[in-house]
C-alpha positions in Angstrom: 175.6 42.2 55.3 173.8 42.6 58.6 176.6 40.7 61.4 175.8 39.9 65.2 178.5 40.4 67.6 178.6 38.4 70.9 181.0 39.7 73.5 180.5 38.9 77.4 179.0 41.7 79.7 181.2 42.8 82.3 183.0 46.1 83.7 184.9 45.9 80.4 182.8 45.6 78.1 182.2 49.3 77.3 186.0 49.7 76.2 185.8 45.9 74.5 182.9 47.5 72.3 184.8 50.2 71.0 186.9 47.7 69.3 184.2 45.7 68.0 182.6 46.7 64.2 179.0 48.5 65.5 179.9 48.7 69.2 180.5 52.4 68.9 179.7 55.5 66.8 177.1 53.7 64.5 173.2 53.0 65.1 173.0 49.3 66.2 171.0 47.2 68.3 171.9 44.7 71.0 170.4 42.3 73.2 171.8 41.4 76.8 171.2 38.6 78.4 172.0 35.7 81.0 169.9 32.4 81.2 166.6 34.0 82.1 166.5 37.5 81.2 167.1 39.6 78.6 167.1 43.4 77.8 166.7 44.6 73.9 167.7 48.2 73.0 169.3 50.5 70.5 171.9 53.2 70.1 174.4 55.1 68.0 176.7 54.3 70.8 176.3 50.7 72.1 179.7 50.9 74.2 178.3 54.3 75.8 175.3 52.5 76.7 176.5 49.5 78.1 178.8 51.7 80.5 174.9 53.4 81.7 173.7 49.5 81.7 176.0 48.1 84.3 175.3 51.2 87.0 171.7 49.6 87.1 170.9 46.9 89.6 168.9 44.6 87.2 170.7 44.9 84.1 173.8 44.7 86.2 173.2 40.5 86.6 173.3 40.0 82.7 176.0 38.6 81.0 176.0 38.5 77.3 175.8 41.0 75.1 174.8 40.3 71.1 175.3 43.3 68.5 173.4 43.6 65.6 174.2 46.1 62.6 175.0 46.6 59.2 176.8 49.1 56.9 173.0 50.4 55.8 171.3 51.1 59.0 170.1 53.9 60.4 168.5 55.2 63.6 164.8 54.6 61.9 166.0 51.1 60.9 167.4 50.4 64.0 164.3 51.8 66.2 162.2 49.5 63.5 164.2 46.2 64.0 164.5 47.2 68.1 160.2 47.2 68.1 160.6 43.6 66.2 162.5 42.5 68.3 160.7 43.2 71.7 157.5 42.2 70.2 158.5 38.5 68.9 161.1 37.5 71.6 158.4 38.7 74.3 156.3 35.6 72.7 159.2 33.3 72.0 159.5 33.1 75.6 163.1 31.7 76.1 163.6 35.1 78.1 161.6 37.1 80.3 162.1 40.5 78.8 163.3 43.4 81.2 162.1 45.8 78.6 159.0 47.6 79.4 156.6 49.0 76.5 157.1 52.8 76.7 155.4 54.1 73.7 156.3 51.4 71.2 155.0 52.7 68.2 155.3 51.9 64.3 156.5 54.4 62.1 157.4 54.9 58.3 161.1 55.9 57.3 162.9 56.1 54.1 162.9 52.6 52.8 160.9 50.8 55.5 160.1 47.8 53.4 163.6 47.0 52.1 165.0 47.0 55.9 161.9 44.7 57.3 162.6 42.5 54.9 166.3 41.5 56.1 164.7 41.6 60.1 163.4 37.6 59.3 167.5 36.9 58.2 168.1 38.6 61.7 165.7 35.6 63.3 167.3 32.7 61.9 170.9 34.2 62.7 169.8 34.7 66.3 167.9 31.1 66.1 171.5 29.4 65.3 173.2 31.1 67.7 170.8 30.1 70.2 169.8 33.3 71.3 165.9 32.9 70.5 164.0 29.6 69.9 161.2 29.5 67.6 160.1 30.0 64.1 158.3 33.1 63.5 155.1 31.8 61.9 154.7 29.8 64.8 155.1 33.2 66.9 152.6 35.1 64.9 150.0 32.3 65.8 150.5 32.0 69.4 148.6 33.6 72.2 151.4 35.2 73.4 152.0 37.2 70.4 148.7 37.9 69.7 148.1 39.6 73.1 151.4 40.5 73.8 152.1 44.2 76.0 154.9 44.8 73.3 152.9 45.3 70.4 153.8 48.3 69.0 151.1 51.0 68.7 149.6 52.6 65.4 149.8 56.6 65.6 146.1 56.5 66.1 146.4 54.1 69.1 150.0 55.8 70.4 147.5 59.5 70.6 144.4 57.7 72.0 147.1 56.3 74.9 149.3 59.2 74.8 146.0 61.3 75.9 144.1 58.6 78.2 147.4 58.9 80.5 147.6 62.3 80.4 143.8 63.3 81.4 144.1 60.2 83.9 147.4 62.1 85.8 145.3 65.3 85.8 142.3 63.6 87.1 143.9 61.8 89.8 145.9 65.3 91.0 142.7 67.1 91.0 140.7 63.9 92.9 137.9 64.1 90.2 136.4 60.8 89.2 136.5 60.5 85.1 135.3 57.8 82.6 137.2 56.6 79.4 135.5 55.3 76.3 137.1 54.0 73.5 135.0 52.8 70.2 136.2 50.4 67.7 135.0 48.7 64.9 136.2 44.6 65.0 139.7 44.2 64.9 140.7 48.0 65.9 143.0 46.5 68.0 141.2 47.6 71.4 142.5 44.3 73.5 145.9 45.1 72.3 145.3 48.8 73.7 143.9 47.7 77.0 146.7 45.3 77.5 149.1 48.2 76.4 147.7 50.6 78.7 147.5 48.0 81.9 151.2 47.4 81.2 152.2 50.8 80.8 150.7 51.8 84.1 151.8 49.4 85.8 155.5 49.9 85.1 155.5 53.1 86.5 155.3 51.7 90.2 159.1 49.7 89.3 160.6 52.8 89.0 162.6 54.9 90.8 164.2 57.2 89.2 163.9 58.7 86.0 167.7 58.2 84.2 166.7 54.2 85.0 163.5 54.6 81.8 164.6 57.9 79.8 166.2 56.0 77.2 163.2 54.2 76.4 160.8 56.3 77.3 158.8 58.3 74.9 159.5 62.0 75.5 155.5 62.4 75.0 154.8 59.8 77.6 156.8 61.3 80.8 153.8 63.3 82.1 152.7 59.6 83.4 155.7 59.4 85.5 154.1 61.8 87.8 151.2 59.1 88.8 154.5 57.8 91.3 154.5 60.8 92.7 150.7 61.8 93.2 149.9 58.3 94.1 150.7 55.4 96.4 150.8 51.4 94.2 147.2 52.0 91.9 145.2 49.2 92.2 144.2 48.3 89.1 142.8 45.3 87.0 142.0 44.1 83.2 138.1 43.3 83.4 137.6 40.7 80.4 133.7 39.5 80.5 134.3 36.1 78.0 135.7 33.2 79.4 137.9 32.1 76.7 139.4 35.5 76.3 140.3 36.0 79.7 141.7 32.6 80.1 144.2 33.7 77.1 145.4 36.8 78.6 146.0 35.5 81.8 148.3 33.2 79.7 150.2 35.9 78.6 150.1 37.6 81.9 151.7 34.5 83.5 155.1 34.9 81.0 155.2 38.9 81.3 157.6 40.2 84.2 155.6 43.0 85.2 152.1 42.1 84.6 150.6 39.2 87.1 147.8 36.7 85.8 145.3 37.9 89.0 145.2 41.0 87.7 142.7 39.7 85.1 138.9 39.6 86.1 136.0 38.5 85.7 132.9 41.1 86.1 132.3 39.1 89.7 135.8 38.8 90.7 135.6 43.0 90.6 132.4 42.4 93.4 134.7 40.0 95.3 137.1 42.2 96.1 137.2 43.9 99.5 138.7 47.4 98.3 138.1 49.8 95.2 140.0 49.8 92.0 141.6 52.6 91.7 141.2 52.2 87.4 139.3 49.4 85.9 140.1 48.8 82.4 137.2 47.2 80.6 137.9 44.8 77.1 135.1 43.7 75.2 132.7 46.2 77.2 129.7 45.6 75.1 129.7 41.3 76.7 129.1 42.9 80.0 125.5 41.5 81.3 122.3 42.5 82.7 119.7 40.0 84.5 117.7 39.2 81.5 117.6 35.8 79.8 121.2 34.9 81.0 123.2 32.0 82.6 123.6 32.4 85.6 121.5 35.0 86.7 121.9 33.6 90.8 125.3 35.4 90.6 124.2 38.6 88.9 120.8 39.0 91.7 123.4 38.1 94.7 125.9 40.3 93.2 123.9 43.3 92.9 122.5 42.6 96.4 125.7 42.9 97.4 126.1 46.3 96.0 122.9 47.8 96.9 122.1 48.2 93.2 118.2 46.4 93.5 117.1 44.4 91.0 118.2 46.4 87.4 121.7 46.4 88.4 124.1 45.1 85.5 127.7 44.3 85.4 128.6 47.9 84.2 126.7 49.3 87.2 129.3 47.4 89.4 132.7 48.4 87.6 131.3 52.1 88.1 130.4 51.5 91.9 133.8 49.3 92.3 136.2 51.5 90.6 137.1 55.6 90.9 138.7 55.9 87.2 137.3 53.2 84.4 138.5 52.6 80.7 135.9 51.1 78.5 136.6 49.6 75.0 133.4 48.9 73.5 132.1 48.4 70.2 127.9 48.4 70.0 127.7 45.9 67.1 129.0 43.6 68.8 126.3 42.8 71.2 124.8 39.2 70.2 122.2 38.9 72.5 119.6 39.8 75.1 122.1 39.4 78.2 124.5 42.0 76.9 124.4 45.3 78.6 122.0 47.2 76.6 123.4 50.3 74.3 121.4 53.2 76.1 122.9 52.2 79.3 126.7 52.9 77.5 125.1 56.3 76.0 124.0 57.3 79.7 127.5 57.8 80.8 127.9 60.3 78.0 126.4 62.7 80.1 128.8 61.8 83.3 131.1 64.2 84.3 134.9 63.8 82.9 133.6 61.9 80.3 136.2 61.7 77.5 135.8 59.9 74.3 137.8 58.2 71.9 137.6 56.2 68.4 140.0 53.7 66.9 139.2 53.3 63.0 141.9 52.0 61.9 142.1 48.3 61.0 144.3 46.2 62.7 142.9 42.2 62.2 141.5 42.5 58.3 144.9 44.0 57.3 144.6 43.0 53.6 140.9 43.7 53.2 141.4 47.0 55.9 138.7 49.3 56.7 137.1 48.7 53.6 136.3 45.1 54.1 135.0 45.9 57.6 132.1 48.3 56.7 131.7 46.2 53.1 130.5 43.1 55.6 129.0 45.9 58.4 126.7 47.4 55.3 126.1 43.5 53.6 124.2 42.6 56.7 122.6 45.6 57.2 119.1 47.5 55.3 122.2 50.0 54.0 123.5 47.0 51.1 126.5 48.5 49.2 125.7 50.3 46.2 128.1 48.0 44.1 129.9 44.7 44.2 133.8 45.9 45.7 136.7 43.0 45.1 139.7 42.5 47.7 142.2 41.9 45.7 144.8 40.8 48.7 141.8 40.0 51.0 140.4 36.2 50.5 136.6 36.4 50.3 134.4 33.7 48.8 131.2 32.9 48.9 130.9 28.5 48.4 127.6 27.0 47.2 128.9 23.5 48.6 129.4 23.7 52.5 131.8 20.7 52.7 134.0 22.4 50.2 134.4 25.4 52.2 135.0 23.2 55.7 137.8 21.3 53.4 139.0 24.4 52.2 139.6 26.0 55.5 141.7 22.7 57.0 143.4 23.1 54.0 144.3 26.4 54.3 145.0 25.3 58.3 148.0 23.4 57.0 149.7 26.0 54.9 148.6 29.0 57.1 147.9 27.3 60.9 144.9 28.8 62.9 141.7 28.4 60.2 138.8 27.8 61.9 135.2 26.9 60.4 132.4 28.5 62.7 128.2 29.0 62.7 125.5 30.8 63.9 123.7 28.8 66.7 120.9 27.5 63.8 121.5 23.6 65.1 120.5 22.0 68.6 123.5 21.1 70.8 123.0 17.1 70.8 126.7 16.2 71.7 127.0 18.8 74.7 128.0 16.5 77.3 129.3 13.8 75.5 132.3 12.1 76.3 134.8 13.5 73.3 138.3 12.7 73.4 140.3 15.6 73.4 142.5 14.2 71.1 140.0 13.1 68.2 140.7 12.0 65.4 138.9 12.2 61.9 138.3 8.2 62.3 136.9 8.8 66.0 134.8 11.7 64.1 133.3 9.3 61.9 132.5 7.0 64.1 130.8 9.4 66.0 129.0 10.4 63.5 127.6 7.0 62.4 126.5 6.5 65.9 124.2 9.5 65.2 127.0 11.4 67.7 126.8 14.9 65.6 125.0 18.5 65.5 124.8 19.8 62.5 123.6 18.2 59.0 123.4 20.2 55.6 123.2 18.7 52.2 124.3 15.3 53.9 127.4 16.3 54.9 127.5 16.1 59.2 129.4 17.9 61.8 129.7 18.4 65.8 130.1 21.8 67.8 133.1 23.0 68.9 133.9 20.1 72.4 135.2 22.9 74.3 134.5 26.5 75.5 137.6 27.7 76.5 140.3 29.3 74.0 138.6 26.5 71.6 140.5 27.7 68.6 143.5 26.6 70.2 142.3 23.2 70.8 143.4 19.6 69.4 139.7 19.4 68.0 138.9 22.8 66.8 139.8 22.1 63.3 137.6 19.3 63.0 135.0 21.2 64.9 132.5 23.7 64.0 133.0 26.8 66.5 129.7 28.8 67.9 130.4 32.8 68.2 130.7 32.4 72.4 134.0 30.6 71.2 135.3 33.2 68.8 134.5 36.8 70.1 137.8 38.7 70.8 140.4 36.1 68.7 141.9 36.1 65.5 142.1 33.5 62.8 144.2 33.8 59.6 141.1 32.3 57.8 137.4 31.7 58.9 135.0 29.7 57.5 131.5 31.1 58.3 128.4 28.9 57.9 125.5 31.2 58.0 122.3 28.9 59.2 118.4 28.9 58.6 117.8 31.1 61.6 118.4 34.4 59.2 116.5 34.7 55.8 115.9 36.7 53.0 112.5 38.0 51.7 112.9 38.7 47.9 109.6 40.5 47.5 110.3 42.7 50.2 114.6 43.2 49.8 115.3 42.7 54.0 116.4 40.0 56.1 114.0 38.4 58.2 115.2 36.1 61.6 113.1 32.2 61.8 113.6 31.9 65.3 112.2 28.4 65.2 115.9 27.8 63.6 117.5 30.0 66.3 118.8 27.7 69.4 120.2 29.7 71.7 117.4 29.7 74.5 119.2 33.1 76.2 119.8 34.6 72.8 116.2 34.7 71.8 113.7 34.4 75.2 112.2 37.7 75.7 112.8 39.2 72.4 111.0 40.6 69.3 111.5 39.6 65.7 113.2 43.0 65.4 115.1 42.7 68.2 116.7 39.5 67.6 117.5 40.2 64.3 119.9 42.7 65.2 121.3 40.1 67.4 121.6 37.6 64.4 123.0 40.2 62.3 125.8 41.5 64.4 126.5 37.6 65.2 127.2 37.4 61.3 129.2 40.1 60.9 131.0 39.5 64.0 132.1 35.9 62.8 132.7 37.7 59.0 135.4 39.7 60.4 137.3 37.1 62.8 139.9 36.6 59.6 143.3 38.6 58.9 144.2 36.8 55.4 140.1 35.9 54.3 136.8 35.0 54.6 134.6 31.7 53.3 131.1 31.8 53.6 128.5 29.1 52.9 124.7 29.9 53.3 122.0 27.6 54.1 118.8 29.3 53.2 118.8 29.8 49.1 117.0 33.6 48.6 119.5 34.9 51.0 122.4 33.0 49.2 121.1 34.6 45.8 121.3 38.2 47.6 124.9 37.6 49.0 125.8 36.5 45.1 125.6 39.6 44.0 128.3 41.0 46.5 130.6 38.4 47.1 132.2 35.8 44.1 
């Protein structure tokens, strides 16, 4: 039976451990901690440890230490339930975790499932004492969990990092400028890798001397030690081109010791600056802009003014000119309209010197459907349709021939599940941007809106408003009642997704391919300037972009009949 220890962390403590069951001679793990702080780690010697503890400054002012073993563990189980720990008490937030993330990686062990099992009995015994503060579902649907810098790292993700680093340290030794890019599919987990990478950096500058790390440490990972030595502080920052996205990390930025919420930018914010970047790490690379049909294009003319970069300059052109060492996570189907950076211009800086390249397959969001699902939606909307219908059996998909159903469905599934979301393609006019919606409305304020004629979107009877807010909207008091456009979804998770797929994409029977109606298509910068092929790449990678937001499933309801029929015979 798996028993926590409390004992109080002073000069004595190492010889009080030895008397304690778990405090020495057997793998355990133990969390200390005073009002504010707290340190996790493991050992086959806590008492040993502890002694190494209290020489160091910072670990020095905690004051309680908590034990945690069982008869059954082992050093894998206890390296296991050490990496669950970090990662859901970072996002409980009652401490600010000393820990940094140095290599935090999954890996399999004799027996893994039977010992993650007992790691939730673990929770609720550290919830009653007090020592953490939330339930865990609600942690697994937070945005501190989601974009948390203690995630641990998939072997693919642990090499891609492992090598990033150290090329970087060899680069920056040598003085020669390099570029990074890193492919992946939706839900790859390349924001989770760029937020890793930021915070791995970054600790390097807090410390002094290597005895302080090497018990966390990944023996793979000390090469990056020497940037401290070949380097002065790096100035370095998170470039994140959507709004919502970036307001989320800077969230999570905010609760993270070493980690600061400035250090999150906008493409403009990197022109603002009066000094280079040493490294620019690029999320989302494939939202970065260009002056063509775009918001805003003042900014982008006066910025590349700025720069000397004429009149074609783009957003990518000034992380390059702004930046000696830059990390780009990109994935081309993703681009959703005419604004985005165009995909030659990412090929270009294949032929750059020090270019190094990188690909994340495996799937990190779609868990239950995994890479399967992914391509089965990437090939559904694309002239390649999947030789045969494939079921998910742990994967939800669905497609609903009744939209309400599917809208109900989701808030139903909201309540058991939390974060389900219904979203559309931008086939309805905006008539309620502006409005004055509460930000608290209810389903009785809904309906009264809608019998004023306050809505957006009508289909079979049945009427609905866009989402009231652009930032982090599926987060907000109304997004359940709302019906969210992709600008709102791009970069987050849902647990389910409800995807209503308008009248702006078609299908022509005779012919067997989709075909855009761009007199359904409302999104003036999404279509001006385009061709019918053109924008129907656009409307396709919306689709499959908003088809592969959900980890647990997928509903789908489609508005234009032919195209319905054709998704019938791939989805139930």
């Amino acid at each position: 039976m798996i028993t926590i220890s409390t004992l109080k962390f002073d000069e004595k403590t190492p010889e009080n451990l030895k008397l304690v069951r778990y405090g020495s001679n057997w793998p355990a793990v133990y969390i200390v901690n005073n009002g504010k702080e707290a340190y996790i780690g493991e050992s086959v010697d806590v008492s040993n440890r502890a002694k190494r503890h209290l020489r160091n400054n910072n670990k020095k002012k905690l004051e309680q230490i908590n034990i945690i073993s069982d008869d059954t563990f082992n050093k894998s189980t206890i390296l296991d339930l050490e990496s669950f720990l970090i990662k859901y008490m970072a996002a409980d937030n009652k401490f600010v975790l000393q820990n940094g993330n140095w290599g935090l990686k999954n890996h399999n062990y004799y027996q893994k499932d039977m010992y993650e099992k007992q790691f939730e009995s673990v929770w609720k015994k550290l919830r009653k004492k007090g020592i953490v503060q939330n339930d865990l579902k609600l942690i697994e649907n937070s945005t501190l969990f989601k974009y948390s810098p203690y995630k641990s790292l998939t072997y693919e993700q642990y090499m891609i990092v492992n090598d990033i680093l150290n090329t970087l340290v060899e680069e920056i030794s040598t003085k020669e400028k390099a570029i990074f890019m890193v492919h992946g599919g939706a839900g790859t987990g390349k924001t989770i890798l760029a937020i890793y990478l930021l915070m791995l950096i970054k600790q390097i500058e807090n410390v002094n001397k290597l005895d302080e790390v090497e018990d966390e440490i990944d023996k793979n990972l000390l090469e990056i030690l020497r940037l401290s030595e070949i380097t002065d502080k790096l100035n370095i920052g998170l470039v994140v081109p959507t709004t919502g996205l970036r307001k989320s990390i800077k969230e999570v930025f905010r609760n993270t010791q070493v980690l600061m919420a400035k250090m999150v930018l906008s493409p403009s914010d990197v022109v603002k600056s009066d000094n280079k970047y040493d490294i620019l790490i690029v999320d989302e690379s494939h939202r970065l802009r260009r002056d063509k049909c775009v918001q805003g294009h003042d900014v982008i003319r006066k910025n590349n003014y700025k720069l000397n970069l004429g009149s074609n300059g783009t957003e990518l052109d000034w992380i390059l000119k702004k930046s000696k060492y830059q990390i780009f996570f990109y994935d081309r189907n993703q681009t959703i309209k005419p604004a985005d950076v165009r995909k030659e211009d990412f090929e270009k800086l294949m032929l750059s010197d020090n270019y190094h390249e990188y690909h994340l397959e495996t799937q990190m969001r779609c868990l239950l459907g995994g890479n399967e699902y992914v391509k089965y939606i990437r090939d559904i909307f694309s002239e390649n349709a999947p030789v045969e219908k494939m079921n998910f059996n742990k994967y939800d998909l669905k497609l609903f021939d009744n939209v309400n159903e599917m809208v109900e469905e989701i808030k139903n599934k909201d309540e058991k599940f939390d974060l389900c979301r219904n979203v559309a393609g931008y086939a309805w006019q905006w008539k309620t941007k502006g409005c004055k919606i509460s930000k608290r409305l209810t389903k009785k304020e809904l309906n009264k809106m809608i019998k004023k004629g306050m809505y957006d979107i009508e289909i079979q009877g049945y009427k609905y408003i866009w989402n009231s807010s652009n930032n982090v909207w599926v987060s907000s008091p109304n997004s359940i009642n709302e019906i969210g456009c992709i600008h709102t979804i791009q970069g987050f998770d849902l647990n389910y997704v409800g995807v209503i797929i308008g009248n702006e994409l078609k299908y022509d029977k005779e012919n067997q391919k989709f075909i855009v109606d761009r007199s359904n298509y409302y999104d003036k910068y999404g279509k001006n300037d385009t061709d019918d092929q053109e924008l129907l790449e656009y409307v396709l990678n919306i689709y499959y972009t908003l088809c592969t937001r959900g980890m647990r499933g997928t509903y789908i309801y489609v508005c234009d009949n032919n195209l319905r029929d054709y998704l019938k015979k791939y989805i139930n």
